[in-house]
Jmol script that loads the backbone (N, CA, C; Angstrom):
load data "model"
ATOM      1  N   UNK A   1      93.913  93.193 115.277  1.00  0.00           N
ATOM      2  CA  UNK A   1      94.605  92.743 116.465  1.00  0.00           C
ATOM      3  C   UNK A   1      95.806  91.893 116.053  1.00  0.00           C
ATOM      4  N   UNK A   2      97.001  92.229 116.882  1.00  0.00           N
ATOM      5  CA  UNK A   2      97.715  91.168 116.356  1.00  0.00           C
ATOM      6  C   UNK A   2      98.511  90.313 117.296  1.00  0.00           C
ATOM      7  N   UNK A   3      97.849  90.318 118.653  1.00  0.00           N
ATOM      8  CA  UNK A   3      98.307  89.698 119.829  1.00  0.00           C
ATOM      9  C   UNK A   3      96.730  89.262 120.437  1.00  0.00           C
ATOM     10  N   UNK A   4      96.190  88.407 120.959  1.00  0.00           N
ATOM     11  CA  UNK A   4      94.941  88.485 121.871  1.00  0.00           C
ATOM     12  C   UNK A   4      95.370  87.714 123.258  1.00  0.00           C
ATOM     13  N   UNK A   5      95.235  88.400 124.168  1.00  0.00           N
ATOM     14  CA  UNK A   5      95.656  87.387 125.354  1.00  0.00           C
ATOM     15  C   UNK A   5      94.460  87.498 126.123  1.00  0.00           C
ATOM     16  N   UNK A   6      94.244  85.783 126.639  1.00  0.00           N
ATOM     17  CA  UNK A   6      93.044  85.184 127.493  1.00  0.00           C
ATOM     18  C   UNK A   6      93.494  84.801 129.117  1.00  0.00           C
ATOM     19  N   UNK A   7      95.173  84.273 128.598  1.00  0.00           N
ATOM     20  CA  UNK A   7      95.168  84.277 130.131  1.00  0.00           C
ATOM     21  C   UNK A   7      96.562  85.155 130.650  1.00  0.00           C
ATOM     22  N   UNK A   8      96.678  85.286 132.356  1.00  0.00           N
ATOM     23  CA  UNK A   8      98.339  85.887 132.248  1.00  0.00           C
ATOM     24  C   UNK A   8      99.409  84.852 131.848  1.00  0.00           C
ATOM     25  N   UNK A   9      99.046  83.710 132.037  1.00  0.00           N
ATOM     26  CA  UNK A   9     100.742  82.452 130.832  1.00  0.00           C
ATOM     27  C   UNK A   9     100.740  83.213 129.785  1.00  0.00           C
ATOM     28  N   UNK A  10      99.832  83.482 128.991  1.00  0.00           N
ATOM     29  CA  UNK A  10      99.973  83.863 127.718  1.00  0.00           C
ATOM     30  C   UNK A  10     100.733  85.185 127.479  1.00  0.00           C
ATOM     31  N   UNK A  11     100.369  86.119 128.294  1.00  0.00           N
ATOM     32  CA  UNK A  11     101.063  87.861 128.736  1.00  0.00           C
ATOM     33  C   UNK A  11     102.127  87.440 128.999  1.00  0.00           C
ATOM     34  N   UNK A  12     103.064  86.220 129.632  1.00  0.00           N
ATOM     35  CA  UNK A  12     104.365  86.311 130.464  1.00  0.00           C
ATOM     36  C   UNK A  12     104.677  85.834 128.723  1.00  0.00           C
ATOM     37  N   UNK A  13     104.280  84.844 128.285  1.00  0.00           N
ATOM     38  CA  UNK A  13     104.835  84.045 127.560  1.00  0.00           C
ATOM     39  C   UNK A  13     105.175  84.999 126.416  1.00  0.00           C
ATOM     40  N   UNK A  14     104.399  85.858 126.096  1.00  0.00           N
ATOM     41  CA  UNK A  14     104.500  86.860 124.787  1.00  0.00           C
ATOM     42  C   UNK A  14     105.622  87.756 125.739  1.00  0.00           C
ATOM     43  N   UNK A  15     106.119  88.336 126.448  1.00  0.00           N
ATOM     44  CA  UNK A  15     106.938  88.774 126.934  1.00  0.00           C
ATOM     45  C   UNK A  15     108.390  88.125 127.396  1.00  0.00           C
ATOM     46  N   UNK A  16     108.194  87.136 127.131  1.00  0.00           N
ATOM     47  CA  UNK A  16     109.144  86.068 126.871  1.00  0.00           C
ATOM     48  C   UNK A  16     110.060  86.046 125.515  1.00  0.00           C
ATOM     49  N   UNK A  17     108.906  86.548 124.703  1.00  0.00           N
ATOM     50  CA  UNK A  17     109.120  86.179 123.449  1.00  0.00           C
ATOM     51  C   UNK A  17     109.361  87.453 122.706  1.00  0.00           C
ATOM     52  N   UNK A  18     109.555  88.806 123.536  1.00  0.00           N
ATOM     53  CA  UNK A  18     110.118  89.976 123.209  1.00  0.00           C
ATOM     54  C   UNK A  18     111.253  89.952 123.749  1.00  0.00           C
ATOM     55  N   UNK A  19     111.421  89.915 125.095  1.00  0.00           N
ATOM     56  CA  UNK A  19     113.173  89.535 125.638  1.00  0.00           C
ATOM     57  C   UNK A  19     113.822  88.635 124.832  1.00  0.00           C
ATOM     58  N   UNK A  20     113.369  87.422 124.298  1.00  0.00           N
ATOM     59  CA  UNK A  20     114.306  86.613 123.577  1.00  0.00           C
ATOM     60  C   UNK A  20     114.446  87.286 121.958  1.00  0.00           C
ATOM     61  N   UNK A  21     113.475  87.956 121.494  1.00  0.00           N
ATOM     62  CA  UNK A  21     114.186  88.467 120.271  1.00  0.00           C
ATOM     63  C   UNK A  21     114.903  89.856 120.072  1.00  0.00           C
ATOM     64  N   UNK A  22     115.069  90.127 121.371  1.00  0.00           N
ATOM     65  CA  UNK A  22     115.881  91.526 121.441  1.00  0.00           C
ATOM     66  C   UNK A  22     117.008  91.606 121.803  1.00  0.00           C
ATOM     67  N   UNK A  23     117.306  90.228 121.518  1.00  0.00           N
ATOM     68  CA  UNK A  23     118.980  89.472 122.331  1.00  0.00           C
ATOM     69  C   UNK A  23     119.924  90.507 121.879  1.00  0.00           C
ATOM     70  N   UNK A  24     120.758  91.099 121.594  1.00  0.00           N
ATOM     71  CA  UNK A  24     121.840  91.749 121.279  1.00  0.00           C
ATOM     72  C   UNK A  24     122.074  92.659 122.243  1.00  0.00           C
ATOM     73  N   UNK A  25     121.082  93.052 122.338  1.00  0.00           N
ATOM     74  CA  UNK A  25     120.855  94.484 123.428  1.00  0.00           C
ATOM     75  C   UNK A  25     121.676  94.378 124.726  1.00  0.00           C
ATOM     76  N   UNK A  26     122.292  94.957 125.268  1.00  0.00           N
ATOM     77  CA  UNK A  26     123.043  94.470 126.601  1.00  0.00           C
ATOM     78  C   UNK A  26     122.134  94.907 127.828  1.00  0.00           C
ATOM     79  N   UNK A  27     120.737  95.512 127.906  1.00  0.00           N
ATOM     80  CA  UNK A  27     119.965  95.507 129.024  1.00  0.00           C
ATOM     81  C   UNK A  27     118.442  95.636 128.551  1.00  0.00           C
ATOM     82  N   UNK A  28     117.410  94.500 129.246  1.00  0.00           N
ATOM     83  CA  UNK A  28     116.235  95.008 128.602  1.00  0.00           C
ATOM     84  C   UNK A  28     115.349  93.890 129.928  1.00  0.00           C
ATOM     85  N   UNK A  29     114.148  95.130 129.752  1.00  0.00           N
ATOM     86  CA  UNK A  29     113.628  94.785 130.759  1.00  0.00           C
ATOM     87  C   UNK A  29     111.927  94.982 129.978  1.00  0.00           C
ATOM     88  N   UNK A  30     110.902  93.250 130.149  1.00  0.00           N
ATOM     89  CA  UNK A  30     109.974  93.712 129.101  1.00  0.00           C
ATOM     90  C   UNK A  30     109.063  92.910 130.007  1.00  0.00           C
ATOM     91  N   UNK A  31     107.827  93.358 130.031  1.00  0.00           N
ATOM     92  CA  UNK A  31     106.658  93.205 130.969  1.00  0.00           C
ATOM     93  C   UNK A  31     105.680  92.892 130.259  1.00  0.00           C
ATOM     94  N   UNK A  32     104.406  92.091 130.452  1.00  0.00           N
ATOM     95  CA  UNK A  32     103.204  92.306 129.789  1.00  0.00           C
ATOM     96  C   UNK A  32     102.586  93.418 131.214  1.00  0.00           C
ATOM     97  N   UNK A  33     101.645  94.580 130.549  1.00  0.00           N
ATOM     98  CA  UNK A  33     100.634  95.448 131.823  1.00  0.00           C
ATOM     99  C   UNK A  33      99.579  94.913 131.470  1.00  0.00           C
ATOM    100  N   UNK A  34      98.549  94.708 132.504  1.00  0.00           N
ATOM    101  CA  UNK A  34      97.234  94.141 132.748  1.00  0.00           C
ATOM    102  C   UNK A  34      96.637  95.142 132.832  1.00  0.00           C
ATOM    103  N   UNK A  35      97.001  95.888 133.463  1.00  0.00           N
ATOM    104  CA  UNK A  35      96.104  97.254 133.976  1.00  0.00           C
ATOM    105  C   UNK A  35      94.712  97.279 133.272  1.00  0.00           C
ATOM    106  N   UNK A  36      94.412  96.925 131.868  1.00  0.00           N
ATOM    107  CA  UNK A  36      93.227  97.348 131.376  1.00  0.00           C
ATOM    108  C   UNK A  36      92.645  95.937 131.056  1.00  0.00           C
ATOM    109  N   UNK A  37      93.104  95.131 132.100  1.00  0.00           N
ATOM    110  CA  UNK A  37      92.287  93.516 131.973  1.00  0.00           C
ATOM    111  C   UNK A  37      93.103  92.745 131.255  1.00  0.00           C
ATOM    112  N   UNK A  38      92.532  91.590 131.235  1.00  0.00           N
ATOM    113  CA  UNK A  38      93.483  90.554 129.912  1.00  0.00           C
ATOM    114  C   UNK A  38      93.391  90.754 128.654  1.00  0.00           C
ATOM    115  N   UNK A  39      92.119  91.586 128.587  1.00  0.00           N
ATOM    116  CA  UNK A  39      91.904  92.002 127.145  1.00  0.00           C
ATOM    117  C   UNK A  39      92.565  92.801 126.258  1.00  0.00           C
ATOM    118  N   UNK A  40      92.739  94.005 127.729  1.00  0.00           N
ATOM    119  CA  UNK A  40      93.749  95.385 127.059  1.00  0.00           C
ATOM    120  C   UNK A  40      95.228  95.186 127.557  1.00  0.00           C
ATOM    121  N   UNK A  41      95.444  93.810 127.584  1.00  0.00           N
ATOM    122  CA  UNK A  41      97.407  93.774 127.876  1.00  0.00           C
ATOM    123  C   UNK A  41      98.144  94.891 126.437  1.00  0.00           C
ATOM    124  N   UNK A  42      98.801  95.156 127.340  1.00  0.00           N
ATOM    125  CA  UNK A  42     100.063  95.900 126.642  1.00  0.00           C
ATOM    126  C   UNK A  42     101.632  95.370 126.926  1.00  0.00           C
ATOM    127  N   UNK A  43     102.363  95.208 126.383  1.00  0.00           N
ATOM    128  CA  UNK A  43     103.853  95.533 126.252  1.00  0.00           C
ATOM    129  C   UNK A  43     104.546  96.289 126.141  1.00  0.00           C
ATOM    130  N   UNK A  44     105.420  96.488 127.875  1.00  0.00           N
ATOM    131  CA  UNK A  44     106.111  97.536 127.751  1.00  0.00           C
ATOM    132  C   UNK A  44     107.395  96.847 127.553  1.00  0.00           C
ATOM    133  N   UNK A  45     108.246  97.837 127.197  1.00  0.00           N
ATOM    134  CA  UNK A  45     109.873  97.251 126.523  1.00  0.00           C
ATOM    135  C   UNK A  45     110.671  98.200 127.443  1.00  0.00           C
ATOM    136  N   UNK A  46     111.356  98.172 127.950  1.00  0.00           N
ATOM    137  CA  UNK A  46     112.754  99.394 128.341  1.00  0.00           C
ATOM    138  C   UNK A  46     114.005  97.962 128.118  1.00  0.00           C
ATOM    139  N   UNK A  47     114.800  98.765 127.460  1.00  0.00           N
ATOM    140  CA  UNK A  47     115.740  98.798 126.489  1.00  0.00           C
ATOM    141  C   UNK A  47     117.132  99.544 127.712  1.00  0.00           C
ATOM    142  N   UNK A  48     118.354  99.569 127.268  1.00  0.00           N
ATOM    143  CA  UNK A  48     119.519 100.548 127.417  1.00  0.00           C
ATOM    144  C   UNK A  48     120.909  99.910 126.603  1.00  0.00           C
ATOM    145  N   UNK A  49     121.219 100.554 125.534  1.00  0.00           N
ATOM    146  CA  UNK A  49     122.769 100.790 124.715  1.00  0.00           C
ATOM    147  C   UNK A  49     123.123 100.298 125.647  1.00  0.00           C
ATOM    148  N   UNK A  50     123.522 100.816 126.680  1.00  0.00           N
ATOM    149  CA  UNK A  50     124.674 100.331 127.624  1.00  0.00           C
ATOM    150  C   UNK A  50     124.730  99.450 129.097  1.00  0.00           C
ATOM    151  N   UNK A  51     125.577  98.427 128.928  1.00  0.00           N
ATOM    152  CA  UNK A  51     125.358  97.461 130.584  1.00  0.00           C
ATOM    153  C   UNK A  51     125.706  98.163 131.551  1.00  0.00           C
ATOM    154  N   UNK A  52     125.131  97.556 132.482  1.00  0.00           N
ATOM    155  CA  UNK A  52     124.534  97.864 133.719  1.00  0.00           C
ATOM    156  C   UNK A  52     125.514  98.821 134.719  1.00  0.00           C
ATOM    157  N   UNK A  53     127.158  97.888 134.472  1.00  0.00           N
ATOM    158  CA  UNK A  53     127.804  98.768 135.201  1.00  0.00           C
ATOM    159  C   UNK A  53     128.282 100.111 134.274  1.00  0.00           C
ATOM    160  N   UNK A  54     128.376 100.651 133.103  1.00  0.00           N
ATOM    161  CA  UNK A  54     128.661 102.186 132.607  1.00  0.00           C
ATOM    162  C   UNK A  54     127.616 102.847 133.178  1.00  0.00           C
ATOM    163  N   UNK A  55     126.387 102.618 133.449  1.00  0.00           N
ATOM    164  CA  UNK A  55     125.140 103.427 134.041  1.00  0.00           C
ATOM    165  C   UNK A  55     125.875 104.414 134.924  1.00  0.00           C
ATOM    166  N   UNK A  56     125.983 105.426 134.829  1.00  0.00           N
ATOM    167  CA  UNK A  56     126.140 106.771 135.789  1.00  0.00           C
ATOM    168  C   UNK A  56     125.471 106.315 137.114  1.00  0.00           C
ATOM    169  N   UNK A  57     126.333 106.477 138.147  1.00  0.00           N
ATOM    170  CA  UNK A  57     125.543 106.199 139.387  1.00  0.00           C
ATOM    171  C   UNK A  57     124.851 104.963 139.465  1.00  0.00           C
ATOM    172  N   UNK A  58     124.577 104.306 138.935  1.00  0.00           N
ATOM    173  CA  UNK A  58     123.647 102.852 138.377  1.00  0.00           C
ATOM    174  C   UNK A  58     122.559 103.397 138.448  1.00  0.00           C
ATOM    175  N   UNK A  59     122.521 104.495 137.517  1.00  0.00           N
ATOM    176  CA  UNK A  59     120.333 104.446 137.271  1.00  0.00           C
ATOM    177  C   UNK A  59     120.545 104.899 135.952  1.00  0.00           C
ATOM    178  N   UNK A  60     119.343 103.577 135.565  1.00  0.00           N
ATOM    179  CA  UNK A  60     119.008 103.671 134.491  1.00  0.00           C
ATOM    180  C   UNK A  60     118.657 104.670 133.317  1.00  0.00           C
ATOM    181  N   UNK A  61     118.453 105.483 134.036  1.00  0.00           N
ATOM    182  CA  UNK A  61     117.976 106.909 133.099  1.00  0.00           C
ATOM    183  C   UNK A  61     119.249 107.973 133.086  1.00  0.00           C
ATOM    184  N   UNK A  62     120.374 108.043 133.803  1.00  0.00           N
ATOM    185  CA  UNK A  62     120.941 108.338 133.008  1.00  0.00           C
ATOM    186  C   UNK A  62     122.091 107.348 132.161  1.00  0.00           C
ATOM    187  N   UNK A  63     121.597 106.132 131.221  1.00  0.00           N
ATOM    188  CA  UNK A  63     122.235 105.652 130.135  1.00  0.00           C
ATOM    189  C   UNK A  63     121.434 105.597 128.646  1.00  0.00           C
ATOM    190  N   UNK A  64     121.694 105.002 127.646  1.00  0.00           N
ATOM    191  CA  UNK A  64     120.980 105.700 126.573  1.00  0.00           C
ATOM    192  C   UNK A  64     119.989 104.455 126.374  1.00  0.00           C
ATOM    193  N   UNK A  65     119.020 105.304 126.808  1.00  0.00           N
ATOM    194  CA  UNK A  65     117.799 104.227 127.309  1.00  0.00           C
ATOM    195  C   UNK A  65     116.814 104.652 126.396  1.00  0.00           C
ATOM    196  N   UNK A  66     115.765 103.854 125.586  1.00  0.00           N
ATOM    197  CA  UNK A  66     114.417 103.952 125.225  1.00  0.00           C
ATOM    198  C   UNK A  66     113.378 102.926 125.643  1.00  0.00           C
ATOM    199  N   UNK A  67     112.068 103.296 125.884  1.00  0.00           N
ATOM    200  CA  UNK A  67     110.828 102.959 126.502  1.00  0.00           C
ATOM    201  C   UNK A  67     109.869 102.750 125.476  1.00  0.00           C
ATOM    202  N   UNK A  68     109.497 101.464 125.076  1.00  0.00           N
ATOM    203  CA  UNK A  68     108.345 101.498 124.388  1.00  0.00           C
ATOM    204  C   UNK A  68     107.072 100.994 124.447  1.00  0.00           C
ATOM    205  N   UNK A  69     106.045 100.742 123.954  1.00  0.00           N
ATOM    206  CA  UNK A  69     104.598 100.495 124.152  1.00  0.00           C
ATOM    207  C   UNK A  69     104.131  99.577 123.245  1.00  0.00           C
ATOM    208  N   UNK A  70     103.475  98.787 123.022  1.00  0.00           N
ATOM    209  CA  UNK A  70     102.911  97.812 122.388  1.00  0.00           C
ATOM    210  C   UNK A  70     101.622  97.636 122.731  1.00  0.00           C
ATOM    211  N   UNK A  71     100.664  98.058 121.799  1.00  0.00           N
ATOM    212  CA  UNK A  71      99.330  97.857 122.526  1.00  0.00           C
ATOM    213  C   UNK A  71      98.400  96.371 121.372  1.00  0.00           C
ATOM    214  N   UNK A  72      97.704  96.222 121.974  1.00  0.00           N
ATOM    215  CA  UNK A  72      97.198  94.501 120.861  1.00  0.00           C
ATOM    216  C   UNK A  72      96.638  94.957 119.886  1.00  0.00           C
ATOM    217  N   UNK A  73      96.086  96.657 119.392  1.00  0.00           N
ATOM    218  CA  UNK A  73      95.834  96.660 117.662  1.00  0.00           C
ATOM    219  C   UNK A  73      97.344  96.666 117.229  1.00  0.00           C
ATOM    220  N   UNK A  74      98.347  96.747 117.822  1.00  0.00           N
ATOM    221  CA  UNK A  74      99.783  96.773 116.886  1.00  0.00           C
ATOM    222  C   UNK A  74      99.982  98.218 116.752  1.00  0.00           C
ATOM    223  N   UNK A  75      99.715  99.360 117.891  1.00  0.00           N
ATOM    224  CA  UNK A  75      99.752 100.843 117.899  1.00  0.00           C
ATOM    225  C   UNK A  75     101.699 100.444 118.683  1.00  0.00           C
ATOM    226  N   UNK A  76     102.532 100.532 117.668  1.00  0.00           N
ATOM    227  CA  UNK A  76     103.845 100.571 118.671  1.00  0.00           C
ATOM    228  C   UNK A  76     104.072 102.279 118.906  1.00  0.00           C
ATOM    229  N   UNK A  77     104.402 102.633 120.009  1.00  0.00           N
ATOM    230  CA  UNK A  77     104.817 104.143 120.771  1.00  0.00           C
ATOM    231  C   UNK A  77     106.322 103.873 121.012  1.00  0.00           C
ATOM    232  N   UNK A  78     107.246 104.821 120.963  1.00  0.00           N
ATOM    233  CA  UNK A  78     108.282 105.054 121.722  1.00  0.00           C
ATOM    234  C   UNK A  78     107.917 106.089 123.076  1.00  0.00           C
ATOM    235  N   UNK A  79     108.042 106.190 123.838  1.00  0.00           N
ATOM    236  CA  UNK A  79     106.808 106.881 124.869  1.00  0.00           C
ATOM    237  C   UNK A  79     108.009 108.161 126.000  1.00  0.00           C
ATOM    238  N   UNK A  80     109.749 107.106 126.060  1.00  0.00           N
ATOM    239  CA  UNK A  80     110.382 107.998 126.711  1.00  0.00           C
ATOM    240  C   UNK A  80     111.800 107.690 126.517  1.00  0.00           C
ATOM    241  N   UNK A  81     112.747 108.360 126.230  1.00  0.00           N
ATOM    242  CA  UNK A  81     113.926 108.255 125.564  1.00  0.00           C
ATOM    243  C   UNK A  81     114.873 108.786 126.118  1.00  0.00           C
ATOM    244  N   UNK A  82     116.336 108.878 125.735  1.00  0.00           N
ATOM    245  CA  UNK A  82     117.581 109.701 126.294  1.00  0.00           C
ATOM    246  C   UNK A  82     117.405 111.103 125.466  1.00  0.00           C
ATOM    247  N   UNK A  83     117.616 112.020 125.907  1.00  0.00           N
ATOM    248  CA  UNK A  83     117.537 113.407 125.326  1.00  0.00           C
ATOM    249  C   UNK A  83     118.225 113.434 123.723  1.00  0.00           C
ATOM    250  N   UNK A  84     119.184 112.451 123.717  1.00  0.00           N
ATOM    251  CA  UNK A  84     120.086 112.610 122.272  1.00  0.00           C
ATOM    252  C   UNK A  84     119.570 111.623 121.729  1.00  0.00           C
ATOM    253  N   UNK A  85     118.727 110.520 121.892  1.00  0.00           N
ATOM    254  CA  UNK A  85     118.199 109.363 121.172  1.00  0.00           C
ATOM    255  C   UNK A  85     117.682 109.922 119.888  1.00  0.00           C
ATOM    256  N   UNK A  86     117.417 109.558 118.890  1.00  0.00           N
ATOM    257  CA  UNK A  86     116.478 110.026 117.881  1.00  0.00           C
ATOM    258  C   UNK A  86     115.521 109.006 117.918  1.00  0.00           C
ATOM    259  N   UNK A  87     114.193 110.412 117.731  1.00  0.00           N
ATOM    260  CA  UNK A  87     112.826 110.402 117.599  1.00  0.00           C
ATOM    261  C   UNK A  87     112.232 109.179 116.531  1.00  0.00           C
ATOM    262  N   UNK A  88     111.350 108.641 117.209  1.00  0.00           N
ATOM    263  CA  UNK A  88     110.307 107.804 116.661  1.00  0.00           C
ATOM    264  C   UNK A  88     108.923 108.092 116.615  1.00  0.00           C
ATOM    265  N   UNK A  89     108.239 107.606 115.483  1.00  0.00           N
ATOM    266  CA  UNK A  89     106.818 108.361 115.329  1.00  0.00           C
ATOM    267  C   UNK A  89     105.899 107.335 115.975  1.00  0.00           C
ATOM    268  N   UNK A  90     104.981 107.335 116.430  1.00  0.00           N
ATOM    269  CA  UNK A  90     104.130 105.889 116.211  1.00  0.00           C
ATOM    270  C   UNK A  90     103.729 105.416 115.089  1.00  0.00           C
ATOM    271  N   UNK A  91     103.436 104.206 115.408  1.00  0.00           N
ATOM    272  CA  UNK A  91     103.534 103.412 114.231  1.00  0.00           C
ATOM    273  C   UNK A  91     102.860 102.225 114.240  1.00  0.00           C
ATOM    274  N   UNK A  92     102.109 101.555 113.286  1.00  0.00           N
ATOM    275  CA  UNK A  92     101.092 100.366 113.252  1.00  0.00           C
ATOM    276  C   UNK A  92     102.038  99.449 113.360  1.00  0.00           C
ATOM    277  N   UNK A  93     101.948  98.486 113.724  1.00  0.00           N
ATOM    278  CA  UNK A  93     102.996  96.888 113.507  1.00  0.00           C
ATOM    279  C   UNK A  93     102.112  95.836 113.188  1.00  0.00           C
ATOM    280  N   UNK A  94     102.165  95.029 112.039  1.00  0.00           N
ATOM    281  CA  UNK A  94     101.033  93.797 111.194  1.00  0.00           C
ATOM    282  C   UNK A  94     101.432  93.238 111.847  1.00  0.00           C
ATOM    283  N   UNK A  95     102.233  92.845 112.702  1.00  0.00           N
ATOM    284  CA  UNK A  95     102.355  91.323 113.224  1.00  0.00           C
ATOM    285  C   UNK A  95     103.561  91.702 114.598  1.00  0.00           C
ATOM    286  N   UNK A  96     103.473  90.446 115.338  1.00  0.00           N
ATOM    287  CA  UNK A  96     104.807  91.168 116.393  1.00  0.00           C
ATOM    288  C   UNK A  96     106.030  90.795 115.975  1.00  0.00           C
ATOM    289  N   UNK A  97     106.603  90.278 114.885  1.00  0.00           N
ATOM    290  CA  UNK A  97     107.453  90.338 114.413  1.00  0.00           C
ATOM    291  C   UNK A  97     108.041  91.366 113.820  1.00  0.00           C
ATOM    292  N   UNK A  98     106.673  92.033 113.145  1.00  0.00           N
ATOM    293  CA  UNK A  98     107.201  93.259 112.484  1.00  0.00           C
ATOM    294  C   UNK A  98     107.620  93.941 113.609  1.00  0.00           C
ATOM    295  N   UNK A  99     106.849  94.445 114.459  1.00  0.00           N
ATOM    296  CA  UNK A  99     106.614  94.922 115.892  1.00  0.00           C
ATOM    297  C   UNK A  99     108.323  95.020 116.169  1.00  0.00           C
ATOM    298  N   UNK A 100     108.651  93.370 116.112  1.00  0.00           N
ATOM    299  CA  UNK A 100     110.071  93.350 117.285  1.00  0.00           C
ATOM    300  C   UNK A 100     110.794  94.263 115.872  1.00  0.00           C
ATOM    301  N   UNK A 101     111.095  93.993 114.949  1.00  0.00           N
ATOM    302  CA  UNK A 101     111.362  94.773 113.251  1.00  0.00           C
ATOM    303  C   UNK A 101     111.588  96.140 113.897  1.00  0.00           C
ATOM    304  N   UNK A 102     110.698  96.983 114.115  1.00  0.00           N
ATOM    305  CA  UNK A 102     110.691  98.047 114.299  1.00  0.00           C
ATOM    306  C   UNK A 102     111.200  98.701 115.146  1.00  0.00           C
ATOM    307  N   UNK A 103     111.779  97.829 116.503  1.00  0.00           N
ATOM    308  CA  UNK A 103     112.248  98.208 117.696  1.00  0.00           C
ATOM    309  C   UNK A 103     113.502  98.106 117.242  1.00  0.00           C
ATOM    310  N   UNK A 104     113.863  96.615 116.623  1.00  0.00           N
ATOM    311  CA  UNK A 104     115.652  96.853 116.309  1.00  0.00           C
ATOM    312  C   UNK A 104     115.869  97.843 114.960  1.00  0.00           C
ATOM    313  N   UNK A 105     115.358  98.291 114.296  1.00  0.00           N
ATOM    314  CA  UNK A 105     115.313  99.105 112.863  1.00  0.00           C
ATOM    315  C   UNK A 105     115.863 100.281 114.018  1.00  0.00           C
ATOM    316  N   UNK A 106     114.640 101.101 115.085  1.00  0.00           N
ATOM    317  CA  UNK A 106     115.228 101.655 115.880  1.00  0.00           C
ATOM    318  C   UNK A 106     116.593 102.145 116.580  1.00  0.00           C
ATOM    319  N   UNK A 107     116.663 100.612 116.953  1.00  0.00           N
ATOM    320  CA  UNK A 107     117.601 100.556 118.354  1.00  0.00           C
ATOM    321  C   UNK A 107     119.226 100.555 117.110  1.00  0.00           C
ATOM    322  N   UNK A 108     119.054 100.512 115.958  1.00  0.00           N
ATOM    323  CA  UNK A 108     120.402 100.262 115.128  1.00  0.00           C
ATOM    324  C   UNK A 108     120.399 101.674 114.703  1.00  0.00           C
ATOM    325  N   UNK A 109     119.429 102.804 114.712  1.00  0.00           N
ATOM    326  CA  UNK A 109     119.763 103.894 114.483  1.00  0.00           C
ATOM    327  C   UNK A 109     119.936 104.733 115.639  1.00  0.00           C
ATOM    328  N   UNK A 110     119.425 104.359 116.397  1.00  0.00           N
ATOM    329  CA  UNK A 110     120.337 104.987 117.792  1.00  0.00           C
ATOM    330  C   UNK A 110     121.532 104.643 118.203  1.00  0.00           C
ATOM    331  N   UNK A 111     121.886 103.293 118.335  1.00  0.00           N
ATOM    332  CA  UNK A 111     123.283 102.937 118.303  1.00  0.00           C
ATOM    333  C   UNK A 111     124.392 103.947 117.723  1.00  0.00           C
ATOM    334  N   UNK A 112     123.906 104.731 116.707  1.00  0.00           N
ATOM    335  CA  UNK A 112     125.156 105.335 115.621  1.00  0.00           C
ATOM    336  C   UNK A 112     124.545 106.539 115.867  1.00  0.00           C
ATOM    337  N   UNK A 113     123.622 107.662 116.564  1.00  0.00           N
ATOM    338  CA  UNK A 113     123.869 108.399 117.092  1.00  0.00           C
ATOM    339  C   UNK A 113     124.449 108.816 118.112  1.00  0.00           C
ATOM    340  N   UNK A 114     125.312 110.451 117.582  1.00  0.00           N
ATOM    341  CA  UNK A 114     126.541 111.062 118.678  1.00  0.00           C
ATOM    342  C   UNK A 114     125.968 111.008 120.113  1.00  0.00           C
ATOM    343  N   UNK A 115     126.402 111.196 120.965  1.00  0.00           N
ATOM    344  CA  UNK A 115     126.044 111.234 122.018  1.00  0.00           C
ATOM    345  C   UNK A 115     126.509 113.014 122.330  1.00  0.00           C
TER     346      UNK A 115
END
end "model"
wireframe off; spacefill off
backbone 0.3
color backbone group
């Protein structure tokens, strides 16, 4: 495990603490889900390359957006992406540092793909 949450402060607060280390990013939107109790919180991430006003129409999906998953063994998913994004595998994360590691390792190789 490399997150355990007991209460929801703790879910906002760890989600706190993914928005603040994903600072560069010009849109990001990051949640703790309860859905499977306090036990089974997850972290979802949505991300987008681009601010708010280039958004086509202003929706989010069509700008170059990725969606990811964080579950508390450290299972990180990329789960839903822009059609030209490049692919991510899942992947273990030791710690949520590595975790946040892996999202910007990501988000810097999408950046420099063509569109």
């Amino acid at each position: 495990m490399i997150y355990k949450v007991r209460t929801q402060k703790t879910a906002d607060a760890l989600a706190k603490y993914f928005s603040a280390a994903l600072h560069p990013i010009p849109y990001k939107d990051v949640h703790a889900s309860t859905l499977g109790g306090l036990a089974g919180t997850s972290i979802i991430v949505r991300v987008s390359l681009d601010p708010r006003p280039k958004w086509k129409n202003g929706i989010y999906h069509n700008s170059r957006y990725a969606m990811f998953h964080l579950s508390g063994d450290g299972t990180l998913e990329l789960f839903s992406r822009r059609y030209d994004l490049p692919k991510m595998r899942k992947t273990k994360a030791k710690s949520i540092p590595d975790a946040v590691k892996k999202m910007k390792d990501y988000l810097a190789k999408a950046r420099k793909a063509k569109p």
